[in-house]
C-alpha positions as CSV (number, residue, x, y, z in Angstrom):
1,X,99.1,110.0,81.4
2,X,96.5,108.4,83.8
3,X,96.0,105.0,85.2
4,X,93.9,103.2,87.1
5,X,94.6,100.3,89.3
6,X,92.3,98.0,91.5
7,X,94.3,96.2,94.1
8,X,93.3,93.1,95.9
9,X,92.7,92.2,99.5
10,X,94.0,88.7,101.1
11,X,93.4,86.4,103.5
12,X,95.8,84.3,105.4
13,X,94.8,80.7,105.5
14,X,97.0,79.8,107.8
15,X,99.6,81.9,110.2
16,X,102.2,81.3,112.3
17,X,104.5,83.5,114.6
18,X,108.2,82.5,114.2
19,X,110.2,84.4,116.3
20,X,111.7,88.3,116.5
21,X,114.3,90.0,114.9
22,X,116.6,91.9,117.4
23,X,115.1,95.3,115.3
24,X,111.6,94.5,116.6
25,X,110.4,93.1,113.1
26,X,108.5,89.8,113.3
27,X,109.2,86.7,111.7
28,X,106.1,85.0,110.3
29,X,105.2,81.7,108.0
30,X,102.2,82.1,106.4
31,X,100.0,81.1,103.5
32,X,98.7,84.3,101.9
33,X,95.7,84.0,99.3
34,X,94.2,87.2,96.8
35,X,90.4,87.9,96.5
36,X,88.4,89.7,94.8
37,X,87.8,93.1,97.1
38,X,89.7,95.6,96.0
39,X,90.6,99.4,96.2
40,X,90.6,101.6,93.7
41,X,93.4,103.9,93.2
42,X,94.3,106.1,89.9
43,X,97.2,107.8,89.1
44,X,97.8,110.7,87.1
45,X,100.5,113.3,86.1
46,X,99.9,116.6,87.9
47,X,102.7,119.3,88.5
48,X,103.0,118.6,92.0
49,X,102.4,115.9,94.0
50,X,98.5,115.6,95.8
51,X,96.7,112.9,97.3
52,X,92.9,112.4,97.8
53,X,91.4,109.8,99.2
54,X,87.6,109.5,100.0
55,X,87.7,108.4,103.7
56,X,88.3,111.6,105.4
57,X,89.5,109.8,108.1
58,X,92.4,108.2,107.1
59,X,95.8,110.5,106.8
60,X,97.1,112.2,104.0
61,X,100.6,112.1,105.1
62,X,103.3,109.6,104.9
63,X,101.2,107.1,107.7
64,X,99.2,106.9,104.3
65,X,100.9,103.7,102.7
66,X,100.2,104.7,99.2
67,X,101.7,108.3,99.9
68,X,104.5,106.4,101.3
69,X,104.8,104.3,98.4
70,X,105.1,106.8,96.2
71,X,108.0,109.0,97.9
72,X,110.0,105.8,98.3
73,X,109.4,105.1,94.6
74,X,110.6,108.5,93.9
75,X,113.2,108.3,96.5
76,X,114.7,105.4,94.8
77,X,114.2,106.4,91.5
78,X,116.1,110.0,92.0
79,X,113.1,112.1,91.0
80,X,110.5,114.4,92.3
81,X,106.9,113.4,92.7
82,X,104.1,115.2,90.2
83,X,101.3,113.0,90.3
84,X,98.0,113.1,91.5
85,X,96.8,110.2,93.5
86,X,93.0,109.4,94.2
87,X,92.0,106.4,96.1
88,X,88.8,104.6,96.3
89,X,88.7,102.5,99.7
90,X,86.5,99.2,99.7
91,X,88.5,97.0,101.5
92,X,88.1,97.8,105.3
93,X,91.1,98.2,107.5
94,X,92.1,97.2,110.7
95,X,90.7,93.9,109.7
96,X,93.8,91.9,108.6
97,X,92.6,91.8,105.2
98,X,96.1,94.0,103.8
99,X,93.8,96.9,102.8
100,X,96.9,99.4,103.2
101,X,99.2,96.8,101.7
102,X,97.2,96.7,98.7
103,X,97.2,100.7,98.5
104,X,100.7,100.7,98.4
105,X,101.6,98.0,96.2
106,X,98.8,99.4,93.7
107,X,100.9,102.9,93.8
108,X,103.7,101.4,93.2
109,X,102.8,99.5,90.3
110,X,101.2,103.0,88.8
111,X,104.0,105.1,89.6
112,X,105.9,102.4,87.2
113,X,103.6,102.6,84.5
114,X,103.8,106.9,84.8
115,X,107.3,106.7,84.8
116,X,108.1,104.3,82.3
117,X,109.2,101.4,84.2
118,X,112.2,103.8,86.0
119,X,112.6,100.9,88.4
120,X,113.4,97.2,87.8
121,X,111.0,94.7,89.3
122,X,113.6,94.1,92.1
123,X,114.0,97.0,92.9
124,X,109.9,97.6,93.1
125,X,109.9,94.7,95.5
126,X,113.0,96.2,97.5
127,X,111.2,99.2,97.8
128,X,107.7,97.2,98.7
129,X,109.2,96.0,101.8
130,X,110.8,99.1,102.7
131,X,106.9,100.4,103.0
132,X,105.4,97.2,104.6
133,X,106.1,93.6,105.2
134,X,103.1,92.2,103.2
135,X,103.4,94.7,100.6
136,X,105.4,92.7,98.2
137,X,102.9,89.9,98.9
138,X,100.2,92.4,98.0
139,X,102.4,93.5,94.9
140,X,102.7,89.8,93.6
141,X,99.9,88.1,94.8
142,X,97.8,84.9,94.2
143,X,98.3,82.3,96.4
144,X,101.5,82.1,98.2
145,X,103.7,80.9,101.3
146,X,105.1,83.6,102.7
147,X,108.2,83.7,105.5
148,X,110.8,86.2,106.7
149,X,109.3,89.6,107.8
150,X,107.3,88.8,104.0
151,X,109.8,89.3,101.6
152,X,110.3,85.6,101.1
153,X,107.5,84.6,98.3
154,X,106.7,81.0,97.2
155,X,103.7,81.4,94.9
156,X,101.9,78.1,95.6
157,X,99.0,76.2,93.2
158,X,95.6,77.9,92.9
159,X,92.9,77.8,95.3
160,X,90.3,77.6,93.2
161,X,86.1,76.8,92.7
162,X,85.7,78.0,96.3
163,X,84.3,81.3,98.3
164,X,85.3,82.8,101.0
165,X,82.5,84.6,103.7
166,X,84.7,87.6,105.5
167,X,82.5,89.0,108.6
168,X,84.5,92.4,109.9
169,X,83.3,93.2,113.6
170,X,82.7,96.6,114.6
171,X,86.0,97.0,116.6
172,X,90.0,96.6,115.1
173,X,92.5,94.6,116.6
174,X,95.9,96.8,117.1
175,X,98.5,94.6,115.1
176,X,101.6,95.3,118.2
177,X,99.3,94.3,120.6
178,X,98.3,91.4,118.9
179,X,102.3,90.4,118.5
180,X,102.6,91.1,122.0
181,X,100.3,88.7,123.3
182,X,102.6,86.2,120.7
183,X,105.6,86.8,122.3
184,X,104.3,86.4,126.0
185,X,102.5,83.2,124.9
186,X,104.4,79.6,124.4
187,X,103.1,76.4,122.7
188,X,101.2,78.2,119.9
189,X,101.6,76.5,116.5
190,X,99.7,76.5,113.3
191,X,100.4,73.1,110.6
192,X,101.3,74.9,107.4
193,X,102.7,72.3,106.0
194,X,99.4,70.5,106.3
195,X,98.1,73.4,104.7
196,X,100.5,73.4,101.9
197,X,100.1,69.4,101.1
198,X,96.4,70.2,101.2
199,X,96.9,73.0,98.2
200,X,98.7,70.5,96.2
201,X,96.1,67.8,96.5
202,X,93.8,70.9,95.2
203,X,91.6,68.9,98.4
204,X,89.3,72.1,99.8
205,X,88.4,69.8,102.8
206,X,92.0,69.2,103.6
207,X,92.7,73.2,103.5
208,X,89.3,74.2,105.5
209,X,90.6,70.6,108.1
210,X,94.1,73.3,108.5
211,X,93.4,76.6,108.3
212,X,94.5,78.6,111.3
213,X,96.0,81.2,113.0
214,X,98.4,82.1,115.7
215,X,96.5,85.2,116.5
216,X,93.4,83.7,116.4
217,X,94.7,81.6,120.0
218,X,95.8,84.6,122.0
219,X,93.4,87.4,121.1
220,X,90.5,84.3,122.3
221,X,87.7,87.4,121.7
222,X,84.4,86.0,122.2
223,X,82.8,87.5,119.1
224,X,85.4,85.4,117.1
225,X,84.2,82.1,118.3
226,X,80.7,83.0,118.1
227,X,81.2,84.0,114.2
228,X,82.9,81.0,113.7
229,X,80.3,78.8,115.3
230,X,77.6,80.6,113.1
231,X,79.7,80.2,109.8
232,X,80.2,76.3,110.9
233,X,76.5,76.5,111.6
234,X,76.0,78.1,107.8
235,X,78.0,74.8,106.4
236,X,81.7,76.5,106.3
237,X,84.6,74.4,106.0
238,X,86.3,76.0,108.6
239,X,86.6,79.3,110.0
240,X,89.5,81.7,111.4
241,X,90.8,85.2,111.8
242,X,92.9,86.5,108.5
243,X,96.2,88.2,110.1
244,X,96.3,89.4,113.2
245,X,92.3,90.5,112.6
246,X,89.7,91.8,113.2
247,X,88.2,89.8,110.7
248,X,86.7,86.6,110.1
249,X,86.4,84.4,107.4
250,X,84.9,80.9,106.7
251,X,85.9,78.6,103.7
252,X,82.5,77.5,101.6
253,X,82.9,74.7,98.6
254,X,80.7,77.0,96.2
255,X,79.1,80.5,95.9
256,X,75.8,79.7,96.2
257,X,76.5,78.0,99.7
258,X,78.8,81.3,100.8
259,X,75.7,84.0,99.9
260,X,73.3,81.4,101.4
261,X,74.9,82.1,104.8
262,X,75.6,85.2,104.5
263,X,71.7,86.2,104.7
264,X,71.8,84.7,108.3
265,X,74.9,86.3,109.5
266,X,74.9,89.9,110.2
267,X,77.9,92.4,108.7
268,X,79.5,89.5,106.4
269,X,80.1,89.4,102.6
270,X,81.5,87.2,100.0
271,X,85.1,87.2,98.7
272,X,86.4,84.7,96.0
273,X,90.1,83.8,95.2
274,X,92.1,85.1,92.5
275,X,95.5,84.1,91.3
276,X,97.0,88.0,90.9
277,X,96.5,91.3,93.1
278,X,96.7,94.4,90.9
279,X,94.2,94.5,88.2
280,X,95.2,97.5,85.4
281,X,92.1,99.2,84.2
């Protein structure tokens, strides 16, 4: 049996930092939204258990989310791993965009399908948070409010008619440093329930007025604001970072208007919203 699974990236709309766990986890509020960039990973029976991916540069081991998926999946489901995982990278990492997240919620949802839905859909998400907080976002997607350390999911109505223009800069942004700065900074605080009035109106001026970002505030990089004031320049919305970066994204009303602007700005591309993550091929 093989499968094939393309899984989505997100954005965050809006993010704020509330507070710390006394086990170092992070608790955030946050408005999550699918688009359409996605990895590609297939799944296949094999006699033991291999992974391939091709970006040589990422591990093979269990820092690999989707390898981690899948011995948690078996790990929970009392059985020894004999699949063969490939996986196609498209979204780019280290840009807050969930590209691991969306590994590992798409191996999850494979290793189901292989094994004949072993595992209930709790216990899928139970074991999604036990890889990563946002991968039972990345699991579930759409567009969502999501709280707690992630596994606290309100799907949310549909952004929809809209594009998104995503520029990555050529450096990451190292997510514990980024909640450092959070924690040694007071006064920070994003509107998200502005932002969630604004997705029930369906009003895309009202959710480009509040989108935001905690991280955007402390990490104050210089290429960030110059992005944004290009995107702004290029007709956006509004423009911030998506999680705790590197990347950038402005809000456009329409397509046309998105890949208008991004012929004048350097490194960016065009991302729509969907209303689900994992796409079964």
């Amino acid at each position: 049996m093989k499968v094939e699974i393309e899984a989505s990236a997100k954005l965050n709309l809006s993010l704020n930092i509330e507070g710390k766990r006394e086990d170092g986890y992070h608790l955030i509020s946050s408005v999550f939204q699918s688009v359409d960039m996605k990895n590609i990973l297939t799944c296949e029976e094999h006699s033991d258990f291999l992974f391939v991916c091709d970006d040589k540069s990422l591990p093979t081991d269990e820092r690999n989310t989707a390898v981690r998926a899948v011995m948690k999946f078996c790990e929970k489901a009392k059985i020894k791993p004999k699949v063969k995982v490939t996986l196609s990278k498209k979204v780019p990492y280290g840009a807050g965009m969930g590209s691991a997240s969306s590994d590992a919620a798409a191996a999850l949802k494979a290793m189901s399908i292989i094994y004949h839905n072993l595992l209930s859909e709790e216990e899928i998400i139970d074991t999604a948070l036990s890889v990563g907080a946002d991968v039972p976002f990345a699991y579930m997607g759409g567009t969502s409010f999501v709280e707690g350390i992630g596994e606290k999911i309100t799907p949310l109505k549909a952004v929809e008619s809209c594009s998104f223009l995503v520029v990555k800069p050529f450096y990451s942004v190292s997510t514990g440093y980024a909640y450092a700065l959070v924690d040694n900074t007071e006064g920070i605080r994003t509107d998200n329930e502005a932002m969630l009035r604004a997705i029930e109106e369906g009003s895309l001026r009202k959710i480009g007025e509040n989108m935001d970002n905690a991280f955007y505030h402390v990490l104050n990089y210089s290429q960030n604001e110059a992005i944004k004031k290009k995107m702004l320049e290029q007709g956006a919305l509004n423009a911030t970072l998506t999680g705790s970066g590197s990347a950038v994204f402005g809000l456009f009303e329409d397509e046309q208007r998105a890949a208008y602007a991004a012929k004048a700005i350097e490194n960016s591309f065009v991302v729509r919203p969907v209303q689900k993550s994992l796409f079964i091929k």
